[in-house]
C-alpha positions in Angstrom: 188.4 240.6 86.9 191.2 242.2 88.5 194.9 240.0 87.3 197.5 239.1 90.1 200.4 241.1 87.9 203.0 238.8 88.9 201.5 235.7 87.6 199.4 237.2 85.2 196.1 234.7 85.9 193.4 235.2 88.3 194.9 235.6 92.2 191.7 233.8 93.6 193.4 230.2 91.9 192.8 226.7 94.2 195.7 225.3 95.9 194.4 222.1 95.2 195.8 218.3 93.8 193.0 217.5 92.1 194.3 216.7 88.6 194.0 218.2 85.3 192.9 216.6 81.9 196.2 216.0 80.2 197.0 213.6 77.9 200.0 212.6 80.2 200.9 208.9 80.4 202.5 209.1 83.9 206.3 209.9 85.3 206.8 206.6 83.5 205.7 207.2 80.4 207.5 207.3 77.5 208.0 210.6 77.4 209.5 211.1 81.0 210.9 207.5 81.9 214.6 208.4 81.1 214.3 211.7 82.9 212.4 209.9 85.8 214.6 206.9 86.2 217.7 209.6 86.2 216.1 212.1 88.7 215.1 209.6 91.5 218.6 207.9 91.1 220.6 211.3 91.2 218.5 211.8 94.9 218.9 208.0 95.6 223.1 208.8 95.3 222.8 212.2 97.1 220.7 210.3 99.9 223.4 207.5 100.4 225.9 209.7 101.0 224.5 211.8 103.5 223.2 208.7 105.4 226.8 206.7 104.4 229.1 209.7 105.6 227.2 210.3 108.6 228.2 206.7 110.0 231.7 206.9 108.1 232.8 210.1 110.0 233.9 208.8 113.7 236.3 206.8 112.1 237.9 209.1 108.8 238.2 211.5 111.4 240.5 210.1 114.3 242.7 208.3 111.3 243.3 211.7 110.1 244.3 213.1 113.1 241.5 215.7 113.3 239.2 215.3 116.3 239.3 219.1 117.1 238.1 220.0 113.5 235.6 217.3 113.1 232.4 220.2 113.0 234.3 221.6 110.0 233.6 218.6 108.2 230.1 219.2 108.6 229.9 222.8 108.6 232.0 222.9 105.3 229.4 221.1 103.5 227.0 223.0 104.5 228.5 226.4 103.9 229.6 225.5 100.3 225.9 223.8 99.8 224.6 227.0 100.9 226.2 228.8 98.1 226.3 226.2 95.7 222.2 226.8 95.8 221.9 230.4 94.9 224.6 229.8 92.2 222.6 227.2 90.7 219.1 229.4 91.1 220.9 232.2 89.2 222.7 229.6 86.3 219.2 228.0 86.0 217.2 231.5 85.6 219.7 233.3 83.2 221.3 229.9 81.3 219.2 227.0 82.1 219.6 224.2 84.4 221.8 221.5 82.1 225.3 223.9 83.1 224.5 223.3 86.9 223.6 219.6 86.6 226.7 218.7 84.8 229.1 220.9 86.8 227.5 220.4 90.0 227.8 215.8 89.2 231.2 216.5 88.2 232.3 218.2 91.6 230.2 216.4 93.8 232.5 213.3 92.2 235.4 215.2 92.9 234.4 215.8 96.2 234.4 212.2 96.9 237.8 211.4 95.6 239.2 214.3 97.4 237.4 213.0 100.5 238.5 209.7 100.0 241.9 209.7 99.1 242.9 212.9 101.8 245.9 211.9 103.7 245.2 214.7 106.3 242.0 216.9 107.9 242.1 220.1 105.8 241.9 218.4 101.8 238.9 215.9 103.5 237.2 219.0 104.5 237.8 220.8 101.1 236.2 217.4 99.6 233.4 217.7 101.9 233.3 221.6 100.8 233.3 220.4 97.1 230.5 217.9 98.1 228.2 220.5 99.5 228.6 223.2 96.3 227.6 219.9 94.1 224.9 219.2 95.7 223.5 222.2 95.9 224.1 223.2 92.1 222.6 219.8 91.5 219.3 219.9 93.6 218.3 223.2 92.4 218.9 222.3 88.7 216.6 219.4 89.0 213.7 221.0 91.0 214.1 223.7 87.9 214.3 220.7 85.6 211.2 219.1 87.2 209.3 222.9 86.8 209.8 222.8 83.3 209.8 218.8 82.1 206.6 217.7 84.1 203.0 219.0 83.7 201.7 220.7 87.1 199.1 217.0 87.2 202.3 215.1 87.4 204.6 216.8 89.9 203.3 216.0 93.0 204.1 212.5 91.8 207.8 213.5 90.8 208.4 214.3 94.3 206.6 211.7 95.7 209.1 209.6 94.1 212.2 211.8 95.4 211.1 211.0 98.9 210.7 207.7 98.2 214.0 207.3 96.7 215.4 208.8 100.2 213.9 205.0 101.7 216.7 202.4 100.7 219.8 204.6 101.4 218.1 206.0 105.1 217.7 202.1 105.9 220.7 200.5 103.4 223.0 203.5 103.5 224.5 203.6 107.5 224.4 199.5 107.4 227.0 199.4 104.7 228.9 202.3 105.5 229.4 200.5 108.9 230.7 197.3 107.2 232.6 199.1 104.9 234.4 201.4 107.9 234.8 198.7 110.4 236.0 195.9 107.9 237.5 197.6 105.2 238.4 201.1 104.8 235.7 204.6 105.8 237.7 205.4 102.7 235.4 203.1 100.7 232.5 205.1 101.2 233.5 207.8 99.7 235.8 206.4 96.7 233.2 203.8 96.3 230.2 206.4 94.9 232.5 208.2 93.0 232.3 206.0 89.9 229.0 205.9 89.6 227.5 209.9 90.2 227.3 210.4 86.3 225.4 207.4 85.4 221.8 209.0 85.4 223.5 212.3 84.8 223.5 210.8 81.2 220.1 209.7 81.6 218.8 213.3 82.0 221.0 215.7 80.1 218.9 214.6 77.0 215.8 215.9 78.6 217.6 218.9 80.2 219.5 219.4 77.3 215.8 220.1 75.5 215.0 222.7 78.0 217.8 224.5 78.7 218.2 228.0 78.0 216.7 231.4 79.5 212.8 231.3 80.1 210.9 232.7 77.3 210.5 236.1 78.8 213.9 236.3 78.8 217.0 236.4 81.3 216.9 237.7 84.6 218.9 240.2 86.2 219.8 240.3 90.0 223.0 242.2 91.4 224.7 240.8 94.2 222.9 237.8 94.7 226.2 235.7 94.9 228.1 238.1 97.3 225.3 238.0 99.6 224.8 234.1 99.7 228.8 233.7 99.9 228.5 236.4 103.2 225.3 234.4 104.2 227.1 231.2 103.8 230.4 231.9 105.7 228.9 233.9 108.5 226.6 230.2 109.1 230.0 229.0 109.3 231.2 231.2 111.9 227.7 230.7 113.6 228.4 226.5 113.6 231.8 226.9 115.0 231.0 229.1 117.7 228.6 227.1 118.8 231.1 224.4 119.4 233.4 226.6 121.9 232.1 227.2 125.5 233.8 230.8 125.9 234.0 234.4 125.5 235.0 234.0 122.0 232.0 232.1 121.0 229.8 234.4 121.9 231.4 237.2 120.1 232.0 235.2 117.2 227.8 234.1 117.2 227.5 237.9 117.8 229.5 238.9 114.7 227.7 235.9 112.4 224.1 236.5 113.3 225.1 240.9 112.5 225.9 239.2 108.8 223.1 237.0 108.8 220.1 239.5 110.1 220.5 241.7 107.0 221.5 238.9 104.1 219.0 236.6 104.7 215.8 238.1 104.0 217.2 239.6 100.8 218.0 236.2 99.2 214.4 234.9 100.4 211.3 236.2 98.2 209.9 239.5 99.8 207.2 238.8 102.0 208.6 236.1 104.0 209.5 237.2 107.5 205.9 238.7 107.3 204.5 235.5 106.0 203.1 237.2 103.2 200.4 235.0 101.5 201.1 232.8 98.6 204.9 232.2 97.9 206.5 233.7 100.8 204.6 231.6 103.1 205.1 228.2 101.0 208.8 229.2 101.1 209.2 229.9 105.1 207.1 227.0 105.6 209.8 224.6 104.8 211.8 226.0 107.5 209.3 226.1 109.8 208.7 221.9 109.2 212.3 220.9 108.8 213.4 222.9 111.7 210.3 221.1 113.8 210.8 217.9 113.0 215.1 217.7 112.3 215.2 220.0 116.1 213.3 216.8 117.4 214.7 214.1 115.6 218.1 214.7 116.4 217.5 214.1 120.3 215.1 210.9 119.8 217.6 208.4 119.7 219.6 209.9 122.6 216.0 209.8 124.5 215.6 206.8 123.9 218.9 205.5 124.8 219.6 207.7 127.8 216.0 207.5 129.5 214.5 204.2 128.5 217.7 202.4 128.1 217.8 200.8 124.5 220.3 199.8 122.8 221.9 202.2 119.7 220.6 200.1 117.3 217.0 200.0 119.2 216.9 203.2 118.8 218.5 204.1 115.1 215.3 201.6 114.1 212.6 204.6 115.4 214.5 206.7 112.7 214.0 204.0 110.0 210.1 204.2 110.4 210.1 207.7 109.9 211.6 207.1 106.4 209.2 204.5 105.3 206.4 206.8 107.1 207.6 210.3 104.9 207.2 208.3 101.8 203.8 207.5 102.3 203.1 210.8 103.2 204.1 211.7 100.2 202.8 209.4 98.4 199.4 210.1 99.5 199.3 213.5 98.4 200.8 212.9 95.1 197.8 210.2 94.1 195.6 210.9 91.0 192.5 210.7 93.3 193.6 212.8 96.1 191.5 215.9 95.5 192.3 218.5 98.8 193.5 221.3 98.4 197.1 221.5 98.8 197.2 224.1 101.7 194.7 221.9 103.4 197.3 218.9 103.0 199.9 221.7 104.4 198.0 222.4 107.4 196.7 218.8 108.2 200.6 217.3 108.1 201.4 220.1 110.1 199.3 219.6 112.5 200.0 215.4 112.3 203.9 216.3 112.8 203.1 218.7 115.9 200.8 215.9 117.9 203.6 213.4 116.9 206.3 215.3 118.0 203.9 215.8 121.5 203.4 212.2 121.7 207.3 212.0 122.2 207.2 213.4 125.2 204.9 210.3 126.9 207.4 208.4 126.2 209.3 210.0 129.1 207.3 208.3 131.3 208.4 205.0 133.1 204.7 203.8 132.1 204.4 204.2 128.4 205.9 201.2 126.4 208.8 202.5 124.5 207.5 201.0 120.7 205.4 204.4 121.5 208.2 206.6 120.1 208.9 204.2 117.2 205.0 204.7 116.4 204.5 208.6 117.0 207.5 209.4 114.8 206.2 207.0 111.7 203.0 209.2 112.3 204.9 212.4 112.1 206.6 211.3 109.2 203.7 210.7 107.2 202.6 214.1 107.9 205.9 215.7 106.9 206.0 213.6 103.6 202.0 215.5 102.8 203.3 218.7 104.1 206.5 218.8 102.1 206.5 217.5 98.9 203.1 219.5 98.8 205.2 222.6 99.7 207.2 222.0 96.7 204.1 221.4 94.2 202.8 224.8 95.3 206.7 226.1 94.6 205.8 226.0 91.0 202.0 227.2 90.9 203.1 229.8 92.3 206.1 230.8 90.8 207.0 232.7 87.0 209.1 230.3 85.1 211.8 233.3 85.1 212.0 232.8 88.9 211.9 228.7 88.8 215.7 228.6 90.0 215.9 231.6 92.5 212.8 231.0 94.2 213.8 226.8 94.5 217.0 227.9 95.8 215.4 230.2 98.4 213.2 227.0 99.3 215.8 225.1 100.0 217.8 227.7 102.1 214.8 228.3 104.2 215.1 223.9 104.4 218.7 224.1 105.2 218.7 227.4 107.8 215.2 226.3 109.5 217.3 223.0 110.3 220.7 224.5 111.5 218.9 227.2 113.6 216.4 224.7 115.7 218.5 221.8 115.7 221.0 224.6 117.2 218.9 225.9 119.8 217.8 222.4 120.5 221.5 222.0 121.5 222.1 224.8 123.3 219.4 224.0 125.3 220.9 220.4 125.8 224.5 221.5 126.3 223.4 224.1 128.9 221.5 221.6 131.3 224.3 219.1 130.6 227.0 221.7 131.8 225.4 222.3 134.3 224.2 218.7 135.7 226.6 217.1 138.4 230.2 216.1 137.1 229.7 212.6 138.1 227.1 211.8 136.0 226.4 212.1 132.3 222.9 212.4 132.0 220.6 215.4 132.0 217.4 216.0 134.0 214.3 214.6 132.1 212.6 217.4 131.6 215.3 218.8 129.1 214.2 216.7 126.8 210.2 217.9 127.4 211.4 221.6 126.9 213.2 220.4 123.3 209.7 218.4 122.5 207.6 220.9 123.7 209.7 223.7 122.4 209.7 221.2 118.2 206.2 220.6 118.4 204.7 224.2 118.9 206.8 224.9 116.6 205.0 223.0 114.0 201.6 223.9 115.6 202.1 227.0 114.2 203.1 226.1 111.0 199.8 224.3 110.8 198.3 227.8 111.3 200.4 229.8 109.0 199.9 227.3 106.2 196.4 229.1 105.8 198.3 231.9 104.6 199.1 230.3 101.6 196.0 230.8 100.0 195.2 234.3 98.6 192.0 235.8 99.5 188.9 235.5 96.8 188.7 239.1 95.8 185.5 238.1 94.2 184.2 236.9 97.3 185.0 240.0 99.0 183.2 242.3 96.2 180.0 240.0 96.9 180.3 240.2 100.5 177.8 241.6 103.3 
């Protein structure tokens, strides 16, 4: 029986949820409810403020006088997130995750203080930089945590409960941040978190403080790692900012970024993936794939909605709000004790749910479908991205050493973050071209923009349905036996 040498165990495994027989008594139990309780509320905060900030930033912005850098605000989260991830992968995998839980809490709260008390543009973008590198040293450090705390029968329900504790702050999160901004202070939002970010950091450093340390085979050495994800990170940057400039300069700017990005990426990615190798490289691409599928489409729903079927903004922020409740129960779903299909099957089959949802958008273009329509198709979709990814992250961990835990869930969420920015990109540049060039007295854009962005989103996801077959290996057996 020939050994798969990198996970030393048969290569012809089951990508399957069908539980083992453990002696487990549940992400509640005794032994995990600390950890639990402090995990779900460390996502809960993260989730708040992305939602919060999001509906806080068209007011902090003109107070502080900085309309014209107001995608730097954005764009510096994200490129300090970006490098805050590998950093943590590399901490977790040589050191162990409790160094980037702690560090990354402690400035993520700094973040937020420097965010809230800046008096001008350039410190509220170096708290919204400090934000991004805590997140990302925090996220990693709890998917390692997860790895190594939970048995492999009870992590599709750990993450089951991290989408579900994205829920309350995705319907809570803009309502008070609106209050807060338009009857208080936008400063609130920010100062108002910032106490509370290392409460269940104290509930989980007992339980990462008993598993920290190098994996048992020992440290692993990379080189470079960190130059290439700051390189990667600040040429997305450049990438962002160009695409907010309608001249010369932006194109060679995008030109410069994507000659960094072409040659760093794939080396901070497991090999395999551009190729869609089977097994891990093709559970890590596939996050991409999904999140730039469904975020590419997402982001143009409410403007649809608004611009062609003429609902109000609040109408149309409450099609977003199903999507939420409908990802948790996706989730939920696959992370049951009874669900028994094999996790690429649960892959594919959202997959394919998110692609047909993403389709069914596009009726809704039509004077004769009943708006609600959208409002139903996206819960739909949402159910099928809840299976799809938290799955994706289950099969992470079956698939990877424990010396890789932290590299190869920062490479996951990379391919999350970059399959996002690069279709809800081209989404946009799809959008600002027919807008440029649509009449100057008007505002809108012809209809079937929007059917090229949906159309573009859901095959898109139609063939992630497909390559998610690629994350099962082959039955070598099988083969031997064959005709």
């Amino acid at each position: 029986m020939r050994l798969d040498r990198r996970h030393e165990r048969p290569y012809y495994w089951l990508v399957t949820s069908k539980p083992v027989e453990t002696t487990d008594a549940g992400i509640l139990g005794p032994a995990h409810r600390n950890l639990t309780i402090g995990i779900v509320a460390t996502v809960v905060f993260i989730a708040f403020e992305a939602m919060a900030v999001a509906t806080a930033m068209p007011k902090a912005v003109p107070d502080l006088d900085g309309v014209p850098l107001y995608a730097l605000a954005f764009s510096g989260f994200f490129t300090a997130s970006l490098f805050g991830l590998v950093l943590s992968g590399e901490i977790c995998d040589r050191r162990g995750p409790r160094l980037p839980v702690v560090a990354g809490a402690v400035t993520f709260s700094v973040g937020l203080v420097l965010a809230g008390a800046a008096q001008s543009m350039w410190p509220f973008i170096a708290g919204r930089a400090a934000q991004g590198l805590g997140g990302g040293l925090v996220i990693v450090a709890l998917y390692v945590t997860v790895g190594r705390s939970y048995s492999e029968n009870l992590r599709p329900r750990i993450f089951a409960a991290l989408s579900a504790a994205w829920v309350v702050p995705s319907i809570v999160g803009p309502l008070v941040a609106g209050m807060l901004a338009d009857h208080a202070s936008w400063r609130w939002v920010f100062l108002g978190l910032a106490p509370f970010v290392m409460i269940p950091i104290m509930l989980i450093l007992p339980s990462v403080r008993a598993i920290d340390g190098p994996p048992p085979s020992g440290p692993v050495t990379r080189r470079r790692r960190l130059p290439l994800a700051a390189a990667t990170a600040l040429a997305m940057a450049v990438l962002q900012y160009a695409g907010t400039r309608p001249d010369l300069l932006a194109l060679i700017l995008a030109i410069a970024a994507l000659g960094v990005l072409v040659p760093t990426v794939p080396r901070l990615l497991p090999p395999g993936v551009l190729r869609l190798r089977r097994g891990l490289p093709t559970v890590v691409i596939m996050r991409g794939v999904l999140a730039g599928a469904f975020f590419g489409a997402e982001a143009f729903l409410p403007l649809l909605l608004v611009a062609e079927r003429g609902l109000s903004s609040t109408l149309a922020g409450l099609s977003l709000t199903g999507g939420a409740l409908g990802w948790a129960a996706g989730s939920w779903y696959q992370g049951r004790p009874r669900t028994t299909v094999p996790r690429h099957v649960l892959v594919q089959t959202g997959s394919g749910i998110v692609s047909a949802a993403i389709a069914a958008l596009g009726l809704v273009l039509l004077p004769a479908v009943p708006a609600p329509v959208a409002a139903v198709a996206w819960a739909l979709g949402a159910v099928g991205m809840g299976m799809a990814m938290s799955s994706l992250s289950v099969l992470l961990f079956q698939l990877s050493p424990v010396e890789d835990h932290g590299s190869n869930s920062a490479a996951l969420q990379m391919c999350d973050n970059l399959g996002t920015i690069t279709f809800v990109g081209l989404a946009g540049t799809i959008f600002g071209s027919a807008h440029g060039a649509a009449p100057s007295s008007g505002t809108s854009v012809p209809v079937w923009v929007y059917a090229v962005i949906l159309a573009l989103m859901a095959a898109l996801a139609a063939f992630g349905a497909w390559a998610a077959g690629r994350i099962r290996k082959p039955d070598p057996l099988a083969q031997a036996v064959g005709p």
